[in-house]
TORFIMI-153370 format. One record per residue: residue in three letters; z, y, x of N, C-alpha, C in turn. Coordinates in steps of 0.001 Angstrom, whole numbers. Layout:
<sites>
SITE  residu  nw  nv  nu  caw  cav  cau  cw  cv  cu
SITE  ALA  Z  Y  X  Z  Y  X  Z  Y  X
...
</sites>
This chain:
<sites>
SITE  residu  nw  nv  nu  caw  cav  cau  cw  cv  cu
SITE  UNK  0  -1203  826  0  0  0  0  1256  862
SITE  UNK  879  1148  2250  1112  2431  2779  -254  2694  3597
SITE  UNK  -965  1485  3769  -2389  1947  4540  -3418  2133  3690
SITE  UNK  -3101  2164  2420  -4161  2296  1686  -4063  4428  1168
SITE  UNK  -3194  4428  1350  -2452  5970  819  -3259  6591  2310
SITE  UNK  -2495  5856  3877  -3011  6835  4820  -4766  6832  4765
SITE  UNK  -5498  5676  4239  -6770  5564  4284  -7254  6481  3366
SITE  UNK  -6651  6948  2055  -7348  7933  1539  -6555  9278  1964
SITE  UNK  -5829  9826  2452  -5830  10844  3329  -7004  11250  3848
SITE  UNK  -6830  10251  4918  -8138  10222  5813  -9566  10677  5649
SITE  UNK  -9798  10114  4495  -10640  10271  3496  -11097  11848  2728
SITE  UNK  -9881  12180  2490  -9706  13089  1757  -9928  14856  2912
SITE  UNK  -9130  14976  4302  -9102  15194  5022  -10295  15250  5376
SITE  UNK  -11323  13688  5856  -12492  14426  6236  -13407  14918  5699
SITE  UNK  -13608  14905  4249  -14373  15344  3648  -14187  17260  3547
SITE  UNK  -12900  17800  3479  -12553  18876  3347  -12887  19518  4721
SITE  UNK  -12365  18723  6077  -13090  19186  7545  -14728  19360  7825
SITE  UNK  -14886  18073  7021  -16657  18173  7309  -17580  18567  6330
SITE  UNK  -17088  18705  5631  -17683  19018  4396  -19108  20247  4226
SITE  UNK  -19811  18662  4333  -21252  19112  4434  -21852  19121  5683
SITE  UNK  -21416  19224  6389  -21808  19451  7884  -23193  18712  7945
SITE  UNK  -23577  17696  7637  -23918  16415  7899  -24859  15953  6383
SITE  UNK  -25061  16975  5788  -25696  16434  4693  -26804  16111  4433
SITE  UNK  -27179  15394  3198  -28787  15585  3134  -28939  16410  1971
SITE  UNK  -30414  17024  1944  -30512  17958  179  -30542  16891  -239
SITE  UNK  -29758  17577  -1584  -29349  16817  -3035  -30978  16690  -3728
SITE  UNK  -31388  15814  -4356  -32531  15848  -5236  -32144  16490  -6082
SITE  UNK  -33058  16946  -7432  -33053  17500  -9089  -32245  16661  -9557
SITE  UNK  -32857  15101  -8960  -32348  14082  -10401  -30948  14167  -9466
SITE  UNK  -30348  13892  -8588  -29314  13852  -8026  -28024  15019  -8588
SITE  UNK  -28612  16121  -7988  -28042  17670  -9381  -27546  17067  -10497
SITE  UNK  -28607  16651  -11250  -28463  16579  -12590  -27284  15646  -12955
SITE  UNK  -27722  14211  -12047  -26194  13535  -12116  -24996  14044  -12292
SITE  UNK  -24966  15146  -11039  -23633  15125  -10682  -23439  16275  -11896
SITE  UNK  -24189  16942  -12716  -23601  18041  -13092  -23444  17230  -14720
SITE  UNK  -23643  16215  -14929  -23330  15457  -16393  -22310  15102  -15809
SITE  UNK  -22008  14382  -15061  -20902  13506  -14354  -19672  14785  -14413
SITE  UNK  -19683  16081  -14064  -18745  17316  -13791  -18255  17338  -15368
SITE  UNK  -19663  17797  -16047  -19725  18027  -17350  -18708  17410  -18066
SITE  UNK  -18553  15690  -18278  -18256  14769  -18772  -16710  14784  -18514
SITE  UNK  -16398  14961  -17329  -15104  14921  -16421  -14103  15766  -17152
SITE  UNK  -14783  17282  -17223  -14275  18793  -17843  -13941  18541  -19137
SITE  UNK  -14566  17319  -20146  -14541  17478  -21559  -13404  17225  -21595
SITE  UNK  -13058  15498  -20477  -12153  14653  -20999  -10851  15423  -20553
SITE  UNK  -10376  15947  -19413  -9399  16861  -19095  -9140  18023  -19853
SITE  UNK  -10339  18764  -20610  -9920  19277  -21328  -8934  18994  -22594
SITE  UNK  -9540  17823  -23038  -8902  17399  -23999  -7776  16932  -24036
SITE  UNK  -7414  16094  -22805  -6004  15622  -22315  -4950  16876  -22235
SITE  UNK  -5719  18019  -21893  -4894  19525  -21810  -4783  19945  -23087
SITE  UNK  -5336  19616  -23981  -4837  20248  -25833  -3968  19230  -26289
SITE  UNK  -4335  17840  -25633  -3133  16611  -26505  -2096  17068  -25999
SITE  UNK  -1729  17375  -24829  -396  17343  -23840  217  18549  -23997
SITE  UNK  -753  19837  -24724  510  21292  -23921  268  21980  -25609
SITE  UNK  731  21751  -26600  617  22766  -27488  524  24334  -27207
SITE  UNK  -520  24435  -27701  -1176  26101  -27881  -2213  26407  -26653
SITE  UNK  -2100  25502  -25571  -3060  25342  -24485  -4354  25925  -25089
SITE  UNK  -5059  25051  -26191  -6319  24938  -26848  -6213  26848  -27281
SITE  UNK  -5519  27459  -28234  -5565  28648  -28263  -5832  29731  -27244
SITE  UNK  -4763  29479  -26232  -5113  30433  -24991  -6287  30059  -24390
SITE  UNK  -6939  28613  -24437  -8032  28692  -23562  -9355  29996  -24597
SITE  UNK  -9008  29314  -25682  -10271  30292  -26781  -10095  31488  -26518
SITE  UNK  -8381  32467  -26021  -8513  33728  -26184  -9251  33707  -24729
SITE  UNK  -9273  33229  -23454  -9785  33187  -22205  -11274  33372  -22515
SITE  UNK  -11829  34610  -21074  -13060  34956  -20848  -13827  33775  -20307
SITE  UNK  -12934  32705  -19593  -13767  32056  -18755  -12727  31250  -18367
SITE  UNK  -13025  29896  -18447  -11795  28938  -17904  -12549  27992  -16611
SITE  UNK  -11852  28024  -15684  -12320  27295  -14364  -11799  26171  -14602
SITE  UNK  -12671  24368  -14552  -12013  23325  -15017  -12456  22177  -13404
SITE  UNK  -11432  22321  -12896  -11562  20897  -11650  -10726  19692  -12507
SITE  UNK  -11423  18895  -12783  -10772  17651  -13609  -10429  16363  -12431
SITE  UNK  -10755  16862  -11064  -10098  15775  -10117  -9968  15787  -8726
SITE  UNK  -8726  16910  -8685  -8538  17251  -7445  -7775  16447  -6933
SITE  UNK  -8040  15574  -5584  -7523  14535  -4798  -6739  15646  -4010
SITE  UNK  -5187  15514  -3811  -4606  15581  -2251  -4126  14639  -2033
SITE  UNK  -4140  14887  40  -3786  13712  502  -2914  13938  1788
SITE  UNK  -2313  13253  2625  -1774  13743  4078  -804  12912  4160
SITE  UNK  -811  13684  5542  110  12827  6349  464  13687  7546
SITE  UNK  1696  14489  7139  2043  15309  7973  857  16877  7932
SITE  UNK  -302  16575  7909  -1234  17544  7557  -2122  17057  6289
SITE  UNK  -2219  17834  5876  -2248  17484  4038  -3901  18394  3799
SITE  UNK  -4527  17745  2637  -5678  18397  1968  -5990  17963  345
SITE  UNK  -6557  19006  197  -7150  18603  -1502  -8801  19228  -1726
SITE  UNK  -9353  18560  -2466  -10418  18970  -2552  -10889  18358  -4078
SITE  UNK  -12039  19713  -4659  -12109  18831  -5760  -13184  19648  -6320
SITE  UNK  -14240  19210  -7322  -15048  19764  -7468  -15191  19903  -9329
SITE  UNK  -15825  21324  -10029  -15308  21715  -11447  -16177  22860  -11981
SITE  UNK  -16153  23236  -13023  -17369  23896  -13700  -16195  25183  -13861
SITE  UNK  -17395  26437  -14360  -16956  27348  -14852  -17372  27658  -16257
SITE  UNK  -16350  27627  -17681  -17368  27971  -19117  -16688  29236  -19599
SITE  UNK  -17763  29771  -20111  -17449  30551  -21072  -18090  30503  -22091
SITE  UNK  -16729  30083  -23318  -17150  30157  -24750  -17248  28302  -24687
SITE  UNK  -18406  28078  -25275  -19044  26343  -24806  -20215  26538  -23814
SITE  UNK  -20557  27582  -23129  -21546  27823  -22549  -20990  27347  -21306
SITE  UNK  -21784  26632  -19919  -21056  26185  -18236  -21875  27257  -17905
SITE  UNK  -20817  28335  -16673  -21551  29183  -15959  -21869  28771  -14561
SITE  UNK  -21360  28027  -13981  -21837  27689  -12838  -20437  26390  -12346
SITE  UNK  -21224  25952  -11104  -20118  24868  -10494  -19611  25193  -9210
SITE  UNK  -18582  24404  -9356  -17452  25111  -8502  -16834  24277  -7010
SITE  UNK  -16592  24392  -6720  -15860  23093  -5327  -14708  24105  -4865
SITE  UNK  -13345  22958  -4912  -11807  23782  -4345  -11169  23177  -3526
SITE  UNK  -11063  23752  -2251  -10289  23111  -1086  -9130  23439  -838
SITE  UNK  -8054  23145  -399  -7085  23648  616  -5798  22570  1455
SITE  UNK  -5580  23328  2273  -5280  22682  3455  -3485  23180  3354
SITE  UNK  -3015  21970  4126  -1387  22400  4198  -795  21689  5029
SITE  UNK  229  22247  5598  1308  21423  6858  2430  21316  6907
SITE  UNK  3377  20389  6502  4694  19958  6743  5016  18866  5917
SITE  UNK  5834  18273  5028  6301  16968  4802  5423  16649  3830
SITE  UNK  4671  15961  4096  3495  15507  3238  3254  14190  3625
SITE  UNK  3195  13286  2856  2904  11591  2536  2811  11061  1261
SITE  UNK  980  10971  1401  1043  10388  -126  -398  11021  -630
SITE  UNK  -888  10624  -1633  -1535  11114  -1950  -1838  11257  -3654
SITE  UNK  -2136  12302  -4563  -2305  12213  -5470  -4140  12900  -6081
SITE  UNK  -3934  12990  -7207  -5124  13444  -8234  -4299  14040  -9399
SITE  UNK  -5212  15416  -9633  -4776  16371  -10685  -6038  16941  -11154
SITE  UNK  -5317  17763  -12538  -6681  18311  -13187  -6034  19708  -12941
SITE  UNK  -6699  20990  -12362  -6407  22159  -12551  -7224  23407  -13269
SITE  UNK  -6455  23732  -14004  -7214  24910  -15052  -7077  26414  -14687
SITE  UNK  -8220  26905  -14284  -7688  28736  -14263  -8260  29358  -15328
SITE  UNK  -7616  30127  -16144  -8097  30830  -17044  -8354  32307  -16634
SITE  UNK  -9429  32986  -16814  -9604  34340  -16359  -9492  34844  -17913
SITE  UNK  -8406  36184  -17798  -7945  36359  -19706  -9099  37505  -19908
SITE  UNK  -9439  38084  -19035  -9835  39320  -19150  -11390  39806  -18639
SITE  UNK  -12096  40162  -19205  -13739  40474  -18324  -13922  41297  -17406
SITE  UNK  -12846  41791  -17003  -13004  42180  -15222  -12349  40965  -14522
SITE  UNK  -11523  40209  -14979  -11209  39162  -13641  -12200  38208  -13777
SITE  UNK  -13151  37620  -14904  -14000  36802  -14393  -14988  37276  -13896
SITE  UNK  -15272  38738  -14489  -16321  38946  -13668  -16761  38986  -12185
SITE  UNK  -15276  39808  -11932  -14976  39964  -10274  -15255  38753  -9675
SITE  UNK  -14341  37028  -10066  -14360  35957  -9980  -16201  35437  -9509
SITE  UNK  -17059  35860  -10615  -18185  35421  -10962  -19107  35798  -10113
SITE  UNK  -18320  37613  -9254  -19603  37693  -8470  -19355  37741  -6765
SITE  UNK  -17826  36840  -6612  -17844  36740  -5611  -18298  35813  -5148
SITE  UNK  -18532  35590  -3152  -18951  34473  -2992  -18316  33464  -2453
SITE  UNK  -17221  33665  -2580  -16117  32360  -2121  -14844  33560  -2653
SITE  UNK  -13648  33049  -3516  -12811  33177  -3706  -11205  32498  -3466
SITE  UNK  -10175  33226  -2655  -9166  32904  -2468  -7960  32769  -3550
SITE  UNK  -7230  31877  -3837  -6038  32191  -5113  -4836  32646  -4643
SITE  UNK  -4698  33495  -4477  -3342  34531  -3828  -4217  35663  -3043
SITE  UNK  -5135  35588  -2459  -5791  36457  -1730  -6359  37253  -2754
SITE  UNK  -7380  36583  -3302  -8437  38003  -3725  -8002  38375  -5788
SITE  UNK  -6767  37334  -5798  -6883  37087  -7052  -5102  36312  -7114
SITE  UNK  -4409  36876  -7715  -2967  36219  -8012  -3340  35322  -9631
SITE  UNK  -2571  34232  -9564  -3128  33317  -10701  -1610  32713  -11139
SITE  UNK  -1203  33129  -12055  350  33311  -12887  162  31425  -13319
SITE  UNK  1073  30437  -12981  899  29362  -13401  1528  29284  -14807
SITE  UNK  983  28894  -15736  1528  29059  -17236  2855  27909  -16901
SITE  UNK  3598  28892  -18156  4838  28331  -18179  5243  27797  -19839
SITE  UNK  5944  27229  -20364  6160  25911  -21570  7013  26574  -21693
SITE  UNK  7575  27000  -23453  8863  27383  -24024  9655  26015  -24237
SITE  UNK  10834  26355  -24343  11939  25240  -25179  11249  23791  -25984
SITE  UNK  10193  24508  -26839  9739  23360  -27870  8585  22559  -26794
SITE  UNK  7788  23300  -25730  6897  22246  -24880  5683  23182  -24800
SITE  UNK  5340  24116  -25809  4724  24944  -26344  3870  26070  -25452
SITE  UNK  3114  26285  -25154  2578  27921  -24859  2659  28631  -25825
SITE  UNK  3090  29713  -25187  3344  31125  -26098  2168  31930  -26027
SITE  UNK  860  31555  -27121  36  32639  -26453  -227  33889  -26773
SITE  UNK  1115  34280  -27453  835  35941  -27808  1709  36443  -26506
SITE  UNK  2729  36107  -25881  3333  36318  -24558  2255  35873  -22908
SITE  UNK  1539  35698  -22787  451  35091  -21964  -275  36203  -21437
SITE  UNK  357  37370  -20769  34  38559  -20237  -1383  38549  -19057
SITE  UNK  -1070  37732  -18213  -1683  38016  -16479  -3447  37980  -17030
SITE  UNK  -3627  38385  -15874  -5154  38647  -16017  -5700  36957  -15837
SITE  UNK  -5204  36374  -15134  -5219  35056  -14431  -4112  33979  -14759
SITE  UNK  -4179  33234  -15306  -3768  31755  -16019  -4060  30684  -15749
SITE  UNK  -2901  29877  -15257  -3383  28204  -14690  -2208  27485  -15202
SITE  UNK  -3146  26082  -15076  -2262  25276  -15788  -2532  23647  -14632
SITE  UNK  -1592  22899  -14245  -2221  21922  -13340  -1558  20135  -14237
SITE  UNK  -2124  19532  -14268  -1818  18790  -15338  -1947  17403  -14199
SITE  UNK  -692  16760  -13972  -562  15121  -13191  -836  14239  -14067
SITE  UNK  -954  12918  -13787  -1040  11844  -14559  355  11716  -15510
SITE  UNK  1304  12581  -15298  2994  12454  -15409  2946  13727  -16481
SITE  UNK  2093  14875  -16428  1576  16085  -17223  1976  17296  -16488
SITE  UNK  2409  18239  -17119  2401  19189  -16679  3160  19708  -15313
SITE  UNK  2214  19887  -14602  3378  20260  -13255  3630  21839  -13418
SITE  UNK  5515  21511  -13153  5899  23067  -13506  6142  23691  -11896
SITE  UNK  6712  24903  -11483  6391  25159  -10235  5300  25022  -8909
SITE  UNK  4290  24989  -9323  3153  24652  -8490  1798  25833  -8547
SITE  UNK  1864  26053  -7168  1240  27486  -6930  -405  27122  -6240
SITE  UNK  -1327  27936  -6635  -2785  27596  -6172  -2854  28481  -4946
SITE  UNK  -1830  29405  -4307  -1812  29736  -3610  -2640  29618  -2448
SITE  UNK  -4033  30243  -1656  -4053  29907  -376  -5386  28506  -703
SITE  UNK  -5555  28395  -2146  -6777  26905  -2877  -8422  27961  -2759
SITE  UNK  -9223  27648  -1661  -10564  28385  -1571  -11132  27563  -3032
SITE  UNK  -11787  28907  -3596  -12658  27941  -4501  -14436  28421  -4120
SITE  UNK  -15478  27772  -4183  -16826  28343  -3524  -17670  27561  -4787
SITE  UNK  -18680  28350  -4825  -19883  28246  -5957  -20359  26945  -4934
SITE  UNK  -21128  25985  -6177  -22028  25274  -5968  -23177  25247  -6253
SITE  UNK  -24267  24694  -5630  -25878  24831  -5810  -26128  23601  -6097
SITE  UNK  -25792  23155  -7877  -26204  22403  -8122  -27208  22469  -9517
</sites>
């Protein structure tokens, strides 16, 4: 078990180091795969995010634009990575695709998979979002991790920030967990 955890580290790690270095162009039909395959991914996480967080589904509707990575792997061992790749919609419309990395160092062993949601509330933060060309989460953009009342609930008449996230484990909602320092970069697919 424990070499199977450091093997996807490893894994995980080099893809975020090399990432791309070494590639070949993607075909049309290849694109197309991967962007049904994204597509498909986004529905089902979405939906797991309206069964699991009451009022989730509301705040996403009042949102300009919700950023959906439905399977971000981290991994490490002593030096840690995540990477994960996710669409951008607004409305039911996909505006483009997305890929999110980041890197980290100190007690780390283990590896997991999460779905993470950013909601942009407002049409200057997605826009800003939309026309940059690589975006930082704490750097170019602070992203308020939504927080659950008493009953389990989002409050979405209290749901202020320009920027809204939500990160959802196999276990559900992770509370305290910051995107801090997570590159996110457009894809050409």
């Amino acid at each position: 078990m424990q070499s199977r955890t450091i093997l996807q580290a490893i894994r995980v790690l080099s893809v975020v180091l090399v990432g791309g270095c070494a590639s070949t162009p993607m075909t049309r039909g290849d694109a197309m795969a991967e962007r049904h395959a994204i597509d498909a991914d986004v529905d089902a996480s979405l939906g797991k995010l309206y069964g699991q967080i009451p009022g989730s589904k509301e705040l996403v509707g009042k949102a300009t634009g919700v950023l959906v990575f439905p399977g971000i792997v981290s991994a490490g061992l002593v030096v840690g990575a995540s990477y994960g790749k996710g669409e951008m919609r607004s409305g039911s419309r996909v505006t483009g695709y997305y890929s999110s990395a980041a890197g980290s160092v100190g007690l780390i062993a283990g590896a997991e998979s999460r779905a993470v949601f950013v909601l942009f509330m407002t049409q200057s933060s997605y826009d800003r979002f939309v026309a940059s060309k690589g975006w930082t989460a704490g750097v170019d953009a602070s992203v308020a991790m939504a927080t659950l009342g008493a009953d389990g609930s989002v409050d979405t008449s209290t749901a202020q920030p320009d920027i809204s996230g939500f990160v959802l484990s196999n276990g559900g909602l992770m509370a305290n967990l910051s995107l801090d320092g997570t590159k996110i970069s457009h894809l050409d697919l």
